[in-house]
N, C-alpha and C positions, 0 to 999 in steps of 0.2 A: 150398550154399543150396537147391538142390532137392531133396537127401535131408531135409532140416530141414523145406520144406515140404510135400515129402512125409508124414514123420511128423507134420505137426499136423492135416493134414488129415485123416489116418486119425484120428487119436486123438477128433478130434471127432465127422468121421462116427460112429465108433464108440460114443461114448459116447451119441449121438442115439438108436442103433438100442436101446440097454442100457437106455435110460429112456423109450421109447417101444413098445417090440414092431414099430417095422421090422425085417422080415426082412434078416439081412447076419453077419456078412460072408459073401461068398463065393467060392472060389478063380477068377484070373482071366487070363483070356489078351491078349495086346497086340499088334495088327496096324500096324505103320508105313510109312507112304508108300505108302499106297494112293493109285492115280492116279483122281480121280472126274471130269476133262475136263480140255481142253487150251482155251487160250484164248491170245491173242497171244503165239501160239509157243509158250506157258509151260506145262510138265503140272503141273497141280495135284492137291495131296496132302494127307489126312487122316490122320488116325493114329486106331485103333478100338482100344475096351478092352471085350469084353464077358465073363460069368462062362461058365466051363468049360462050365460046362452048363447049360438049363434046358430046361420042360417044356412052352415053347412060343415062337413070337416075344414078344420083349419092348419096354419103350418106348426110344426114343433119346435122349440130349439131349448137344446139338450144342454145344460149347462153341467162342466166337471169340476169338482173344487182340485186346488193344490195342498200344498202341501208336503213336497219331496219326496210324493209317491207312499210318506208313512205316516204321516197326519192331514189334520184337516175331515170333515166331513160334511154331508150331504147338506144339512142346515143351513151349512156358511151362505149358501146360494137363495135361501127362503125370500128374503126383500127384492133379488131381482127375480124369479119365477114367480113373485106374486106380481111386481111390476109389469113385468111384460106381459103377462094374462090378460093384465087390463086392454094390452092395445091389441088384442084379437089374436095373441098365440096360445097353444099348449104349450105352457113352458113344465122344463123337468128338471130335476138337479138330481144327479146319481150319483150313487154311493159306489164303491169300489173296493176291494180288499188289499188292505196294505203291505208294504212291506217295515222290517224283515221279514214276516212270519209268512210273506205271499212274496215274493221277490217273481220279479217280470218272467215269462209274462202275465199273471193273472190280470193288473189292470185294465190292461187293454181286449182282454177276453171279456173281461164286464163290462166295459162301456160298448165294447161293439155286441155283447150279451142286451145290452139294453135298447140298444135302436133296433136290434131284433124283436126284441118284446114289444116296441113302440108300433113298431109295424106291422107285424103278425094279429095285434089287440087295436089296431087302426080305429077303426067304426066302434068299439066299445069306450073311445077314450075320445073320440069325435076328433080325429088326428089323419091328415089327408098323408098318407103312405108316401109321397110322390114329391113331398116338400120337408126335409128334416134339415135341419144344422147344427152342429155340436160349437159348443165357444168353452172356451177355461181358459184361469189365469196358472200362468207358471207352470207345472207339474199337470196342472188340466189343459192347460192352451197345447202342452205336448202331446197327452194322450187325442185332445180334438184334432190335433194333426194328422198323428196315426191312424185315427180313427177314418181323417177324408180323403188320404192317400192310400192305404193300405186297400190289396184287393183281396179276395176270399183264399185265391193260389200261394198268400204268401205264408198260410196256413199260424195264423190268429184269431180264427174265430171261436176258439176254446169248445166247449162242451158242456156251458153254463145252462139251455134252453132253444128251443123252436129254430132246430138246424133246418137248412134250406130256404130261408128268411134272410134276405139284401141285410147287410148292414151299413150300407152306405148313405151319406150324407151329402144333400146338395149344394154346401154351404160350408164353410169355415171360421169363425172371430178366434183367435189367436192372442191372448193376453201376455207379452213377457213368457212365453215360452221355451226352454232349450229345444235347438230342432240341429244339433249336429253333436252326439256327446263325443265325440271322437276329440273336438277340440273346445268342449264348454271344460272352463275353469271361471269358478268364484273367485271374487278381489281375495288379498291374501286380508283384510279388514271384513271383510262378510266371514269368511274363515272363520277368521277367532271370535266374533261375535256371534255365528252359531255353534261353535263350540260352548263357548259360556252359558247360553240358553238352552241348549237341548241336550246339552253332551255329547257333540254328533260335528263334526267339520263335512264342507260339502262333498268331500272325497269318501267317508263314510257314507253319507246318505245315498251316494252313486252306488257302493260297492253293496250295500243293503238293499237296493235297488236291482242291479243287473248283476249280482254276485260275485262282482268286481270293479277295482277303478281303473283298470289296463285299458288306457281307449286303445291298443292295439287289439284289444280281445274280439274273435266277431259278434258277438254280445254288443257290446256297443254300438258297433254300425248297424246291426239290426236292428237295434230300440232307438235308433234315430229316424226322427221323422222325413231327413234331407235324402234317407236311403231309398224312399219309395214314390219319390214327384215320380209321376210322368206327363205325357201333354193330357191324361183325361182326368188331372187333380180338379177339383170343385173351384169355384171362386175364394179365394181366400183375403181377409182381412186381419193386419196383423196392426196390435199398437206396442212400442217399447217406450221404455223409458230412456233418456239417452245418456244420463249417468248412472243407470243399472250394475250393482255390483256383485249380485248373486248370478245373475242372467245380464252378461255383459251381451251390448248392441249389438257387436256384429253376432250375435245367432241370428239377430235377424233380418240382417242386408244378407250373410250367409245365403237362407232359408230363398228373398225372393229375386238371389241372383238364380238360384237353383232351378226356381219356377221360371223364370225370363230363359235361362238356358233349353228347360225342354219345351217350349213352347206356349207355357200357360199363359190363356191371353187376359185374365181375369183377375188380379189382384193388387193387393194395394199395400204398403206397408206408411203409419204416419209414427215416426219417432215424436215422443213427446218433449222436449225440450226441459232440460232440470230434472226433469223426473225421476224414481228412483224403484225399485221393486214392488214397493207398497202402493204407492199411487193416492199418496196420503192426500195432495192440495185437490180442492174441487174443482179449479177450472180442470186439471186433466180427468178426473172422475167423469168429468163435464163431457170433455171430446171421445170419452169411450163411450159413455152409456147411448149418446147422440146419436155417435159415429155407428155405435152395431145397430141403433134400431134400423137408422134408415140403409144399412147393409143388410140387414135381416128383409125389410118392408123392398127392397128390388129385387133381391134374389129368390126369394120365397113366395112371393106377392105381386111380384112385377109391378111396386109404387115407385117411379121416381120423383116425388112433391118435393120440393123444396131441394135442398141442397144436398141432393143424394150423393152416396160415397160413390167416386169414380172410377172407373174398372181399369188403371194403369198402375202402373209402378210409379210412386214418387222419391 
């Protein structure tokens, strides 16, 4: 399975760079289980893909796997952080500590742990400080949220590693993310189909998560990402599925009335038509993997070749 997604991913990236004049591919080296802090006992690990060589620091983007916040790992991300290396980024895929056993906020202390690490290790990993972006799907596309709206005041930067180190992000890709838990509910059919498989309904994995499922609790609103837009949020890119039934759509017309509300003049939400949480058919694998490089290649890069993603609300 991950050779297979392996090759789609290349084949698309590939064909992006064929039809647009992004520079790619290029030959690329793969660094795993780097330690970027230690946090409740635990040393946390990224795994780095950057191209053999280049002719100066380059931009990063920081991929977060999902998984409901309790599964899932750093791996899941290898086919695209080795993909995008080719076209002239540090790519990373981070690892995080889960819950139950780590119930919030540990995650989001290690991903914002880890663009600290990025940053502070800049010039050893040939990574320009000044150009990072986080993307994840689901459970990562929420902590990438948190991670480009949250500021140091709102006091989530944990105590993982290299305090006094930005952990912010210049950029945003947003995968089927929840970004309001106050009113995310799964179909009552996702329900019982992750009960069957995991032993867990998505009201458990909430309450395993933020130590409850009372979206009245302030718990909630705090580990929503829709709690911390302001007009200085990063450019954001968001894609959903639009028959989503873990991560039903309106999280994320929610998400960028919110951004339109405080006056963010940068982002873009494309609902993908049929699509569902998995994002199993390639044409939509197709308009994500496309759609972030050349959102990645303008905001990090300042490339607009070809049919760059457009900085409005559609």
């Amino acid at each position: 399975m991950l050779h297979a997604t392996h090759l789609i991913v290349g084949i698309v990236l590939t064909t992006v760079a064929a039809t647009t004049g992004i520079q790619g591919p290029l030959p690329v080296t793969v660094t795993r289980d780097i330690v970027y802090g230690t946090a409740g006992g635990v040393a946390l690990k990224l795994d780095l893909a950057r191209p053999e060589s280049s002719d100066g620091p380059l931009p990063a983007l920081v991929f977060i796997h999902g998984g409901g916040w309790q599964l899932g790992d750093k791996a899941d991300f290898e086919p695209m952080i080795q993909q995008f290396a080719t076209f002239g980024y540090v790519a990373v895929s981070v690892g995080y500590r889960l819950a139950p056993e780590y119930p919030w906020p540990a995650q989001i202390e290690d991903v914002k742990c880890a663009i600290r690490y990025l940053r502070a290790n800049a010039a050893e990993h040939g990574i320009d400080p000044e150009r990072i972006a986080a993307a994840g799907h689901s459970a990562g596309g929420h902590l990438a949220l948190l991670t480009g709206f949250m500021r140091p005041e709102d006091g989530y930067e944990g105590d993982g590693g290299h305090p006094g180190v930005s952990s912010s992000v210049q950029a945003v890709v947003n995968v089927c993310g929840p970004t309001d838990l106050r009113v995310w509910r799964a179909s009552p059919e996702s329900q019982a189909e992750a009960k069957e498989a995991t032993g867990k309904d998505f009201e458990e994995v909430l309450a395993d998560f933020a130590g409850t499922a009372d979206r009245n609790a302030p718990v909630i609103a705090e580990a929503s990402p829709i709690t911390y837009i302001t007009e200085a949020a990063p450019p954001v890119l968001t894609f959903h599925g639009s028959i989503d039934p873990v991560v039903p759509v309106e999280q994320a017309t929610l998400l960028h009335e919110a951004l339109d509300e405080a006056g963010v003049q940068h982002h873009k939400l494309v609902i993908l038509e049929g699509a569902d949480h998995g994002f199993g058919e390639a044409m939509h694998l197709i308009r994500i993997l496309s759609g972030s490089l050349r959102f990645a290649d303008k905001w990090l890069k300042g490339i607009t070749t070809g049919n760059a993603v457009q900085t409005v609300t559609e």
